[in-house]
C-alpha positions in Angstrom: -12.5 115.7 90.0 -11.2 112.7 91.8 -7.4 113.4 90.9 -8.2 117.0 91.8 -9.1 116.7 95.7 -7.3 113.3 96.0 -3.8 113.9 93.9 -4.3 110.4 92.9 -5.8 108.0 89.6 -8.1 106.2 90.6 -6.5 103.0 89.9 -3.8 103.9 92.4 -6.2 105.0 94.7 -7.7 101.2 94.7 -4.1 99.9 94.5 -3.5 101.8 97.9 -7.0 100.0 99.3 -5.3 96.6 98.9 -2.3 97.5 100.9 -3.2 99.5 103.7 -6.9 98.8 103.7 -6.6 95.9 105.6 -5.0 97.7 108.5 -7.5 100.3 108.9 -10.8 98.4 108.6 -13.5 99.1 111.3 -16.2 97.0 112.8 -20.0 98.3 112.9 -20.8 98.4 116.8 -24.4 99.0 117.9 -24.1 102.3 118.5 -22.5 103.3 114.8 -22.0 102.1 111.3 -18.3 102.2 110.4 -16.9 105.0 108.2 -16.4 102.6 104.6 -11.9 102.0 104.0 -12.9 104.6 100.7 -14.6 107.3 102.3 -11.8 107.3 105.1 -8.8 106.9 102.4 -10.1 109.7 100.2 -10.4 112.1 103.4 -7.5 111.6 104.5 -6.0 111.7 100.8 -7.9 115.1 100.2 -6.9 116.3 103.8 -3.1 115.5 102.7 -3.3 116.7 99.6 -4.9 120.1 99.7 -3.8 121.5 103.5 -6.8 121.9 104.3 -8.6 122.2 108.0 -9.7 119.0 109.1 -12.9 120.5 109.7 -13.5 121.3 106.3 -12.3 118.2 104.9 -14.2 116.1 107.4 -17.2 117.9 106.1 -17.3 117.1 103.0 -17.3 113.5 103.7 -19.4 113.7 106.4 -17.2 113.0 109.2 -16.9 115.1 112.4 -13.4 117.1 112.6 -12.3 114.6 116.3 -12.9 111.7 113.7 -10.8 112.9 111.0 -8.1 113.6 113.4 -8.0 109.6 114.4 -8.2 108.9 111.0 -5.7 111.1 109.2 -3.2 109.5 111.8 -4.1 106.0 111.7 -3.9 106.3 107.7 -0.4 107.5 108.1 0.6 104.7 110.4 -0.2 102.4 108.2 1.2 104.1 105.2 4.7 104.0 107.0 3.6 100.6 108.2 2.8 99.0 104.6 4.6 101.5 102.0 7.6 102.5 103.5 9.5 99.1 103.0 8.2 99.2 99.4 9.2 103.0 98.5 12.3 103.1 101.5 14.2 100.3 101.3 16.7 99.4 104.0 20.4 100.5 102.4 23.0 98.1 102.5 26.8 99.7 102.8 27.5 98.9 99.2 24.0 100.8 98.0 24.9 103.3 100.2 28.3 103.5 98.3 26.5 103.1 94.7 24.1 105.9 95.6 27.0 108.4 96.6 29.5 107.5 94.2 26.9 108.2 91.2 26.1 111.7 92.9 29.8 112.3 92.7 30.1 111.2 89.4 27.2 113.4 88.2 27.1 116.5 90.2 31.0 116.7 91.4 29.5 116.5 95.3 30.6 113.8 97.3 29.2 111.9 100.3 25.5 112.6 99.5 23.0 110.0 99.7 19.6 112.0 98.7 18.5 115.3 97.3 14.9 116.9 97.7 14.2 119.6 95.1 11.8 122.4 95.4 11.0 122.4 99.0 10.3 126.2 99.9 10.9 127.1 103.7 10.0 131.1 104.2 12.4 132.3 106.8 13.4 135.8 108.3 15.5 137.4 105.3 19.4 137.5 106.6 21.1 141.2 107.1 23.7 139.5 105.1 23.3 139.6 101.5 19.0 139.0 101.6 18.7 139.4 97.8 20.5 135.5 98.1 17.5 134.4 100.1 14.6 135.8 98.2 12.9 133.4 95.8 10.4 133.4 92.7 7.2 132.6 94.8 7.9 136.3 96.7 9.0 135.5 99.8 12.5 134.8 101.8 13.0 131.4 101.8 16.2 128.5 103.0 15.6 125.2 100.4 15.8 122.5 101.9 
């Protein structure tokens, strides 16, 4: 169930406490308890992870929808803050020429740096040549 509404195990899901937890922890204040660094983590993870309204996803851990808005964004401050050194590291001109020379070398394209694969973007299908455009989930689409 966990990996289900979160997209993460568990043991990442504590991993990712340590590292942004920190940055996100709240005070109680005499007028509220704060929301406990798992209930917020796995909202937002849940929010992220399924598309769903904040609303909903708010509701299910018992946080009003205005909350989960300031939540949801704070969490992915600090996820660029904390984990995009980690995953994104800053490219030196030789790694940039490593990275581009081996997508030459394996796929006969040159000056590319990155690839994302599967990303589905439905668009207006073309006049010219539609067929091109139309995908397997059944609808016109540009990859991206």
């Amino acid at each position: 169930m966990f990996w289900k509404s979160t997209k993460l195990s568990f043991d990442t899901f504590c991993a990712l406490i340590k590292v942004v937890g920190p940055s996100l922890e709240q005070k109680n204040t005499n007028m509220r308890e704060s929301i406990p660094m798992k209930v917020i983590i796995a909202m937002t993870l849940t929010k992220l992870g399924s598309g769903n309204i904040l609303q909903m996803c708010g509701e299910v851990y018992g946080i009003a929808e205005s909350m989960a808005s300031i939540i949801v964004r704070e969490f992915c401050v600090a996820i660029k803050k904390h984990l995009k050194p980690l995953v994104i590291p800053k490219l030196t001109k030789t790694k940039i020429k490593e990275i581009t020379t081996g997508f030459e070398r394996l796929y006969e394209i040159p000056y590319i740096l990155g690839a994302i694969n599967g990303s589905h973007v439905p668009i207006i299908a073309p006049k010219v040549d539609p067929k091109s455009y139309y995908c397997w989930k059944g609808f016109y689409y540009t990859s991206w």
